[in-house]
C-alpha positions in Angstrom: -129.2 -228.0 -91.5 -131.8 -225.3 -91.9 -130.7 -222.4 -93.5 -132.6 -219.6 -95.8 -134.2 -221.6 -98.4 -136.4 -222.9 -95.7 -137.6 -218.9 -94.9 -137.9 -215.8 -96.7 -136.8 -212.8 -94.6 -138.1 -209.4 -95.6 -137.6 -205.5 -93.9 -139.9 -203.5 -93.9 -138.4 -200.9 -92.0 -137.8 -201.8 -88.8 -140.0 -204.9 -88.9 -138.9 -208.2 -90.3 -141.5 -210.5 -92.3 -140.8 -214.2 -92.3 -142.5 -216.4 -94.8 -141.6 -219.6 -94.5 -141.5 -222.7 -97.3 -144.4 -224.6 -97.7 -142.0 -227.7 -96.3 -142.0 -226.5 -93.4 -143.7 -229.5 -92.2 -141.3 -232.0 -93.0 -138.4 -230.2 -91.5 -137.0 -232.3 -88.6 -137.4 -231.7 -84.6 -133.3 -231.3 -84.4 -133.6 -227.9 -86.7 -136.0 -226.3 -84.8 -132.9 -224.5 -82.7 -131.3 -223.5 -85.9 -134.2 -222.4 -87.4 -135.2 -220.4 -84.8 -131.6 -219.1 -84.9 -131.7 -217.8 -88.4 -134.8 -216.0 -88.1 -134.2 -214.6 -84.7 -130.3 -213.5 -85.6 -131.3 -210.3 -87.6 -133.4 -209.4 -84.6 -130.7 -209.2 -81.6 -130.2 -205.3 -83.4 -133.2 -204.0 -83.0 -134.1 -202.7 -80.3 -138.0 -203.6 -80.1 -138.3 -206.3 -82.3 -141.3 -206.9 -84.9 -142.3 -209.8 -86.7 -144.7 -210.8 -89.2 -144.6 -214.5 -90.1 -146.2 -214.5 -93.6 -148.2 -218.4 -93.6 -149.5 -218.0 -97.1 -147.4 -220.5 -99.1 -147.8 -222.8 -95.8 -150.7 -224.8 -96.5 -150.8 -226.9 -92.9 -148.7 -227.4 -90.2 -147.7 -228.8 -87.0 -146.2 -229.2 -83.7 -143.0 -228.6 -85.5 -143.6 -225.4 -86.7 -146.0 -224.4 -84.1 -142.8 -225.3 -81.3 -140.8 -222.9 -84.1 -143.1 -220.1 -83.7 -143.5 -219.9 -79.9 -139.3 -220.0 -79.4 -139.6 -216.6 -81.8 -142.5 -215.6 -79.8 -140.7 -215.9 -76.7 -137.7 -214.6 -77.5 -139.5 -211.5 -79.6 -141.6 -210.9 -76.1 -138.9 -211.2 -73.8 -137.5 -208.2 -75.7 -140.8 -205.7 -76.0 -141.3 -206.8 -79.3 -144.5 -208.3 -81.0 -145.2 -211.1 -83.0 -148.2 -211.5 -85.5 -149.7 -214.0 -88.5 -151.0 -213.2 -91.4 -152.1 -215.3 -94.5 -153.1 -218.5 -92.3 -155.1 -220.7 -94.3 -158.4 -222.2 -93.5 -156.4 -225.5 -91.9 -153.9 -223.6 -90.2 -156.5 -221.2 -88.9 -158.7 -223.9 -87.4 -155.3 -225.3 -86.0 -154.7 -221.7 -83.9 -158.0 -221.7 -82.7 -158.0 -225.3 -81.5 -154.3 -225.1 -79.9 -155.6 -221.4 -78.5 -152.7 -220.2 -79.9 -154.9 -217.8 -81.9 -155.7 -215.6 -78.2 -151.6 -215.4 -78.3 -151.1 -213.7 -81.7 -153.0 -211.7 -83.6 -153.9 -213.3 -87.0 -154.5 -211.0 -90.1 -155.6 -212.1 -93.8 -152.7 -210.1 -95.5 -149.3 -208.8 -95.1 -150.6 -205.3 -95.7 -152.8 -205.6 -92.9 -150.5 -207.1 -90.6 -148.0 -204.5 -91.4 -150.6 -201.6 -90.9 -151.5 -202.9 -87.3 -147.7 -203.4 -86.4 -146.3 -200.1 -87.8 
């Protein structure tokens, strides 16, 4: 079962910043739903939903997580919202720009930037 442990969820304001454990890899396919479901719950009460997903403590990743991050990105879209990246690391970075994903989010190097360009 996924449950907090695996993610860190912060307000700031009205924007939620989700940093997730750096076992992110090895969670399962089959927790992916709940996952997304804990981190997307807070958001069904705002109206415009905001989301920085904090990757410094991840130090590389996958399909798992990357299938994670475009359910949130989907669901935070569908709703006006905006999702961004900050703290990527070198690996993960080269992993965006290869999947492309890096032309769907914008990637910062620290929170405080992310949160700047989002608020």
């Amino acid at each position: 079962m996924a449950n907090q442990e695996d993610f860190r969820l912060e307000w700031h304001g009205d924007i939620v910043v989700v940093t997730p454990a750096s076992n992110i890899e090895s969670m399962n396919w089959d927790l992916i739903e709940q996952a997304a479901e804990v981190i997307m719950a807070p958001l069904q009460n705002q109206d415009v939903p905001v989301v920085v997903v904090d990757l410094s403590e991840v130090g590389y990743f996958g399909s798992v997580f990357l299938a994670l991050l475009l359910r949130c990105h989907k669901y935070v879209k569908s709703r006006g919202g905006e999702l961004v990246l900050c703290g990527a690391s070198e690996m993960a970075t080269e992993l965006l720009r290869i999947t492309a994903l890096d032309t769907l989010w914008a990637i910062y190097d620290t929170r405080e930037e992310a949160l700047d360009a989002v608020t």
